[in-house]
Structures are given as C-alpha cells and as structure tokens.
C-alpha positions as CSV (number, residue, x, y, z in Angstrom):
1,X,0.0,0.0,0.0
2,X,1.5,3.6,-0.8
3,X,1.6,6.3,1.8
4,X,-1.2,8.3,0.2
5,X,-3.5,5.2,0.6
6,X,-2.8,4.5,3.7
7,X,-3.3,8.1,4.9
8,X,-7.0,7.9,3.3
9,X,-7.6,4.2,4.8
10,X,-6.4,5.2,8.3
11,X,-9.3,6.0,10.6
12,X,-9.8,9.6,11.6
13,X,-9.8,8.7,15.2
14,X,-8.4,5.5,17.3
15,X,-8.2,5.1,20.9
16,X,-4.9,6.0,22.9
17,X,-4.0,4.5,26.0
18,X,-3.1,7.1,28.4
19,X,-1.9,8.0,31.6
20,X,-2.2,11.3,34.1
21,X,1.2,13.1,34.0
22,X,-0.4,15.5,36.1
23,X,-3.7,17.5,37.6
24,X,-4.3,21.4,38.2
25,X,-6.8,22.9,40.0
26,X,-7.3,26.0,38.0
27,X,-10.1,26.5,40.2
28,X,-13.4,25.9,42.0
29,X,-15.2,25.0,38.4
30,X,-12.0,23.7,36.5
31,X,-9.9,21.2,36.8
32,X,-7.1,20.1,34.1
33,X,-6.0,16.9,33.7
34,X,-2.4,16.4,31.4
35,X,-2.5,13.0,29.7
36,X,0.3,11.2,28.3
37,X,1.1,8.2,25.6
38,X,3.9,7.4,23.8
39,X,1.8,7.2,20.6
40,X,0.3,10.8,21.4
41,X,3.2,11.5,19.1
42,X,0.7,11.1,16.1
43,X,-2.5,12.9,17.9
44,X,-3.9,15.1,15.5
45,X,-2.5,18.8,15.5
46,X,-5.8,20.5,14.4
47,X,-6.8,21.5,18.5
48,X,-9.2,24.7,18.3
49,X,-12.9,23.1,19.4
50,X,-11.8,19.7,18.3
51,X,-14.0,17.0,19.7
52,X,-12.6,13.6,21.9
53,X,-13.7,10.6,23.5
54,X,-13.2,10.2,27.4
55,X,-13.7,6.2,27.8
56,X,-13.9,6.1,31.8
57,X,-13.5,3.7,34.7
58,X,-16.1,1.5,35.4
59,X,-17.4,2.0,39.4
60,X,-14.7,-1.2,40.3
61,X,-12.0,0.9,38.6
62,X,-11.7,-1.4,35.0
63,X,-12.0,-0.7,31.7
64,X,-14.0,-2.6,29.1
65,X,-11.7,-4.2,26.7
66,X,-13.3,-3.2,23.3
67,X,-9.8,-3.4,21.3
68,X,-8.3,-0.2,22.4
69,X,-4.7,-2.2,22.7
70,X,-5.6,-4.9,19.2
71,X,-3.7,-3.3,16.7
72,X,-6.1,-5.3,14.0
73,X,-8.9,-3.5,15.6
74,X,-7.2,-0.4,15.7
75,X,-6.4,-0.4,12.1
76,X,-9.6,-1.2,11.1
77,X,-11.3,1.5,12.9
78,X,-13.7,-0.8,14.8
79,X,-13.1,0.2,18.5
80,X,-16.9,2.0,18.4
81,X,-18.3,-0.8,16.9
82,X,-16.8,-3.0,20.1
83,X,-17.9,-0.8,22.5
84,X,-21.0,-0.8,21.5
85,X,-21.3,-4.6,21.1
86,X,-20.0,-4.7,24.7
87,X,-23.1,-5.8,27.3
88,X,-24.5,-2.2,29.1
89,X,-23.1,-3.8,32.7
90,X,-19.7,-4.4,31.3
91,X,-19.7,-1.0,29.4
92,X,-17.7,1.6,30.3
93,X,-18.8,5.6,30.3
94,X,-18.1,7.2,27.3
95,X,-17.9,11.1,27.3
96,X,-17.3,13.8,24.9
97,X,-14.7,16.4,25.5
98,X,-12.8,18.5,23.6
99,X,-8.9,18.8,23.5
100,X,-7.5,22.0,25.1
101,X,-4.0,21.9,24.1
102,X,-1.4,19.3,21.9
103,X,1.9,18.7,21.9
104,X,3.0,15.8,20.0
105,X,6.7,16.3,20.8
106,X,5.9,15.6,24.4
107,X,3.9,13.0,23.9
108,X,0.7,15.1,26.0
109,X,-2.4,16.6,25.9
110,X,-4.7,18.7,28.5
111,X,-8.0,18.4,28.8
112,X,-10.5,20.7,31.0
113,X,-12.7,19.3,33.1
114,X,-15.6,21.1,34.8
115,X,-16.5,19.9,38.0
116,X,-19.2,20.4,40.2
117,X,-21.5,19.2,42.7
118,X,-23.6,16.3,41.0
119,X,-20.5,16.0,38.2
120,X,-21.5,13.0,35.8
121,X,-18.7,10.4,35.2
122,X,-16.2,12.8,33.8
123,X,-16.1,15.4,35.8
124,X,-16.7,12.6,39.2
125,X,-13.6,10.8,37.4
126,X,-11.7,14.2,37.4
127,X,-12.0,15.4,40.9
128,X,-10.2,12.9,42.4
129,X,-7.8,11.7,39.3
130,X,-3.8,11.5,40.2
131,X,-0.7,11.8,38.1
132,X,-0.5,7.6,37.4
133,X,-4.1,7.4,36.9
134,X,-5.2,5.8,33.4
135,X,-7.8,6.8,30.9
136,X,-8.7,5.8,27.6
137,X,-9.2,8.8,25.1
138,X,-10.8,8.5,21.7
139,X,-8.4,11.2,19.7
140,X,-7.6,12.1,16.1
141,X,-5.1,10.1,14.1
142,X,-2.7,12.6,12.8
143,X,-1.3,9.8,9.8
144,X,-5.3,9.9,8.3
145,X,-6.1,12.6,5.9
146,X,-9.2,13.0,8.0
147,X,-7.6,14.0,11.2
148,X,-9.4,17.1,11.1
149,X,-13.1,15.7,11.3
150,X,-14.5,16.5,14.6
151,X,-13.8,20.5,15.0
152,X,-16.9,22.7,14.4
153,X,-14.9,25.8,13.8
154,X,-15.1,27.1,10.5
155,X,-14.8,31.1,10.3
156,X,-13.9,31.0,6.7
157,X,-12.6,34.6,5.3
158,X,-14.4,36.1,8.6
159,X,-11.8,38.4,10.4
160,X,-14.4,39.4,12.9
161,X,-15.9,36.8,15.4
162,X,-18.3,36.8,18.2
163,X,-17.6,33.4,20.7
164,X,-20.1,32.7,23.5
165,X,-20.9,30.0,25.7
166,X,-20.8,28.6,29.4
167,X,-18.4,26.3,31.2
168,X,-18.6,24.0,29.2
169,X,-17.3,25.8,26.5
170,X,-14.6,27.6,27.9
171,X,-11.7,25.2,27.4
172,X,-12.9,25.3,23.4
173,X,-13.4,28.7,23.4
174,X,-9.7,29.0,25.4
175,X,-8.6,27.0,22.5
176,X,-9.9,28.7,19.5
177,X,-8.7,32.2,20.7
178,X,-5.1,31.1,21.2
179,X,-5.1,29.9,18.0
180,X,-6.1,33.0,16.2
181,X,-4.4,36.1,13.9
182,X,-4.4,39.0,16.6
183,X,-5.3,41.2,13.6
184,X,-9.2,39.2,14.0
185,X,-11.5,41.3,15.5
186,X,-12.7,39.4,18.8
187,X,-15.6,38.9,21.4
188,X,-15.7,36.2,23.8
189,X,-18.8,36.0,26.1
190,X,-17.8,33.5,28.9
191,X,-20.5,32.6,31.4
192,X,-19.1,30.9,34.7
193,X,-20.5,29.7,38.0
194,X,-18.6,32.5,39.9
195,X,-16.0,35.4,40.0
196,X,-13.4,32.9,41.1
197,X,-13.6,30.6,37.8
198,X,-12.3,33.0,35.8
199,X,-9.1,31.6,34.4
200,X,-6.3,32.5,32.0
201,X,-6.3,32.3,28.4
202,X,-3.4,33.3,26.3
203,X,-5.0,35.1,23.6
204,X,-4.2,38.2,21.8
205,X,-4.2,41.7,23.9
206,X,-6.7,43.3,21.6
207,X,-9.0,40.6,21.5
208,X,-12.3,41.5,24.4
209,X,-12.7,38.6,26.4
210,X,-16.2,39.1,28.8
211,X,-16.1,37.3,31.9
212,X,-20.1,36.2,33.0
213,X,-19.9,34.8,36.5
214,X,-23.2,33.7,37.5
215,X,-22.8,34.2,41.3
216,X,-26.1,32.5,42.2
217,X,-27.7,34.0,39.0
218,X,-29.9,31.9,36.6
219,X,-28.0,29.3,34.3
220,X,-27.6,31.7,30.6
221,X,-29.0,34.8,32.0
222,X,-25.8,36.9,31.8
223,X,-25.0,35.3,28.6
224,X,-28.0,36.2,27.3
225,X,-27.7,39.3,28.6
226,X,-24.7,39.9,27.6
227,X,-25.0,39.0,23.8
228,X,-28.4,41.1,23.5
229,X,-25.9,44.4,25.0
230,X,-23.2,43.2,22.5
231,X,-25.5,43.1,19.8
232,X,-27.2,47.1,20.7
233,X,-23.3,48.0,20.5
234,X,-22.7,46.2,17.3
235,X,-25.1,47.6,14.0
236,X,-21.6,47.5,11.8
237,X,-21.3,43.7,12.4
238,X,-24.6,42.5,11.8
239,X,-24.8,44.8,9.1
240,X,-22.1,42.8,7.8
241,X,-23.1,39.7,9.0
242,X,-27.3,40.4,7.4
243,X,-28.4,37.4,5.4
244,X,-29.1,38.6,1.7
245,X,-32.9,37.0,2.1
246,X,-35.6,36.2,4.7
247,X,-34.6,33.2,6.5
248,X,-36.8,30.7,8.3
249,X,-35.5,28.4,10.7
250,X,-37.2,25.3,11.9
251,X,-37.8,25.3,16.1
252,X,-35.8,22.6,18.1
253,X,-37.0,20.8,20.6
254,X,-33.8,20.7,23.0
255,X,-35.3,18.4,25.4
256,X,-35.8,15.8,22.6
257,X,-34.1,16.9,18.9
258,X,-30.1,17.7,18.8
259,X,-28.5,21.4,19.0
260,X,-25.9,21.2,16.4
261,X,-25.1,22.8,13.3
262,X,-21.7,23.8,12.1
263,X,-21.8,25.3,8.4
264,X,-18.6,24.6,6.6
265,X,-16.4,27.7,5.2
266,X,-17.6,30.1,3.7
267,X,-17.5,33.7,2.4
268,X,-18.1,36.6,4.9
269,X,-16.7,39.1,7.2
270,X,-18.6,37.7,10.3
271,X,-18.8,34.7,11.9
272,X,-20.7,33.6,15.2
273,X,-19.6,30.7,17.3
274,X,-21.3,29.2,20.1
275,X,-21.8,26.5,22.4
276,X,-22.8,25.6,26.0
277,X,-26.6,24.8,27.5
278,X,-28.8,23.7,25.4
279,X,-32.0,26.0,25.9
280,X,-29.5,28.9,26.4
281,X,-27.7,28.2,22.9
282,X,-31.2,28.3,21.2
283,X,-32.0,31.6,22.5
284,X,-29.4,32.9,21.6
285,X,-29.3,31.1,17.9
286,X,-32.1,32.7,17.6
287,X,-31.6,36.4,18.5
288,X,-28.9,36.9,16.1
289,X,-30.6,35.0,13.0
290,X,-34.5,35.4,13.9
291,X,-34.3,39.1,15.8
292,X,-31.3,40.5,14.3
293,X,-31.2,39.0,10.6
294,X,-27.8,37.2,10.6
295,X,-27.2,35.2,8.1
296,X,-27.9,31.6,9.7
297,X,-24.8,30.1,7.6
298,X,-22.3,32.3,9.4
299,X,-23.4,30.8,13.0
300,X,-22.2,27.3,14.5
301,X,-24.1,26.7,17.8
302,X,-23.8,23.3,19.8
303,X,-25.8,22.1,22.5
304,X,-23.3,20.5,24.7
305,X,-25.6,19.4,27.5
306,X,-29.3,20.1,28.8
307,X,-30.3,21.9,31.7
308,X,-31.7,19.1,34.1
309,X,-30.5,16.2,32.6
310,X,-27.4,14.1,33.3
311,X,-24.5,13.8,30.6
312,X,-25.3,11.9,27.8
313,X,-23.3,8.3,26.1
314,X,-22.7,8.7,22.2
C-alpha cells in the first residue's frame, strides 16, 4: 500500500491509552488533567474546538476491553463498533470532550474538566484523578487525511468573530482564541459559575474577552444578557453579517431533537460561534438570526448538554 493510501484508509480517530502526567486545579469550576502516551506523538495537530472521547473507569475501577490495545482492531477502525457490542453492565462511560491543548513532541495533551457538585462520570472521574491514573481517550489520528473531522470551527474569510458559551465551553473557546491572527476582531462571552472561575487564556491583547460569572444567578442569563448588549453595541457587524434573504428556521425541541449545526467555510466578514446549555444556545441562535437578521450560515451553535438532565453516552 503507498503512503497516500494508507493516509486515506487510516481511521480519523483511534483510541490512545493514556496515563495522568499530572492534575491542576485551576479552580473551584475547573480542573485540568495532562495526559500522556507514547503514541500521542501522532495525535492530531488541528486543537481549536476539536471533539474527543473520554472512555472512563467503570465504578470497580476497570476498563472494558473493546480493542483499544488490538492493533487489528485499531487499524480497522472498529473500537466503536466494540464498545457498543459490549453488554451495558460491562460498558464503560463514554464522554465527549474537547482537547485543550497538543503537543506531539511531548507526547501530552490537556483536557479541562468542569467539576461540580452532582458532576457525571467525567467530571466525578476528574476530581479525584492523580498523576498515574489511566484513561482511555478516543483522539484524532494525525497519519489519516481526516484528522481534522470532529472540529466545528469554521470562520472561513471572517476576520471578525463573536464566541459565546458557558463552562462547558470555555476550554474550546480558550482553544480557539489562542489559535487565532491577533489582527481578527474578537468577542468572547464566557459565562461561569462564579468570579473565582475565571481563568487565564493566552490570547491576543486586543481581543475583548467578557467574563459572566453567574454568582447564584440563573444558568444563561448573563449570557444572554450579555449577547443582547453586544449586539445594541454592534449595527456594523450585523450589518455585515445580514443574510441577503428572509430566513426561516425550523424550532428545536432541545429536550428531545439535537442542538448542532456547524456550516462549513464560507465567504463573509462575520462569523458567530457558540456553544454551551442547550436551551440557552437556542435563544441565543435565535436572537442573532430570527431578531437581528444574521445570516444563519455564518453561526455554528452546539448544544453540549441540557439543563436538568445528566451527561449523555454517544
């Protein structure tokens, strides 16, 4: 086989077996965990809001076996396919994530946790991880030619970009802005549980980062706030960003239909990302496209979780 067709027959993804290097506590809300692998030395370099698989502990501590060390099984891109097959009792957790930072020279990765009171498996799993600890993560395949399948970030020519979401988004968000061209025009809407989960980010000087903390306020009120004041401040960038037509848009049920659309590049000057609360997100979908006329193909929004409802298997 030559080395372009194996690059097309690798799977996107594969599952890595790693190991806890080591755990901050960046605080109350956030926790990250730094993974390591020797074969994280072919993780896919694409970061930004790039989607992983967290395959955790059962409650006696084990992992299901569903190939993650067959190399036949790894080749052939079947480790889903074996999980699934595996019985519910023997299954373990499987949660999305998303990668916060790379380095394939090390050999790690981080990946933000947000933990809380009533965390699901993840963020249970996180709070009381320790450098030695293992996990099995679900990760791009840097050698396939679709390493990059799994990020929903797609500005396309837009130089100027609106980014809002809660907790949940944050370590995407972090991930996006540290990645982009200072000369972008930038504002992030970041709604945390309180003043004291407001962490560091690395991004450009110039770029307006807004910090939401909740402080016993409703879940998505100050985001919603805040994007209806950014918005009154902003007639130049929804000018930019108007659709050239009336737009309908079909309403979600968010307690029953999935919150996800991602249009791929495209022509533009704006672009809207967002992501978080599932109810929240569709609000605010729909007060830049329904109230404000933005063109519906220049916003990606993702409904990471509901309101109410536990974290969900995939």
């Amino acid at each position: 086989m030559t080395a372009s067709a194996a690059l097309q027959t690798r799977p996107a993804y594969r599952p890595y077996c790693a190991e806890v290097r080591s755990v901050q506590h960046l605080s109350p809300a956030f926790t990250r965990a730094t993974f390591t692998c020797e074969e994280f030395e072919h993780f896919g370099t694409t970061g930004l809001d790039q989607r992983i698989k967290l395959i955790l502990p059962m409650p006696d501590g084990t992992t299901s076996d569903f190939g993650q060390r067959d190399q036949e099984v790894l080749d052939a891109g079947l480790w889903y396919e074996r999980w699934r097959e595996t019985p519910t009792a023997e299954r373990s957790p499987l949660r999305t994530y998303t990668v916060r930072r790379v380095d394939p020279d090390a050999r790690e990765i981080d990946v933000d946790f947000v933990v809380h009171h009533g965390a699901g498996p993840a963020g249970a799993w996180a709070e009381t991880a320790k450098p030695g600890d293992d996990l099995v993560i679900v990760g791009p395949d840097q050698r396939s030619e679709h390493s990059h399948l799994g990020a929903d970030w797609h500005p396309g020519t837009a130089k100027r970009l609106l980014l809002a979401g809660d907790e949940t988004a944050v370590p995407a968000i972090g991930s996006i802005l540290e990645s982009l061209d200072g000369r972008c025009e930038v504002d992030a809407l970041l709604e945390v549980p309180t003043s004291a989960d407001i962490i560091r980010i690395d991004a450009p000087a110039n770029f307006r980062i807004t910090w939401l903390p909740r402080d016993g306020a409703k879940h998505g009120a100050r985001l919603t706030e805040a994007l209806t004041s950014w918005c009154e401040a902003s007639p130049d960038a929804l000018a930019q960003a108007a659709s050239p037509r009336p737009q309908q848009i079909a309403d979600i049920d968010v307690d029953v239909d999935l919150l996800w659309d991602s249009p791929e590049d495209g022509e533009g000057e704006f672009y809207a990302w967002m992501a978080g609360e599932a109810a929240t997100i569709k609000t605010l979908r729909r007060h830049l496209v329904t109230v404000n006329g933005v063109d519906r193909k220049r916003v990606a929004f993702m409904g990471y979780w509901r309101l109410g409802q536990s974290e969900h298997q995939e």
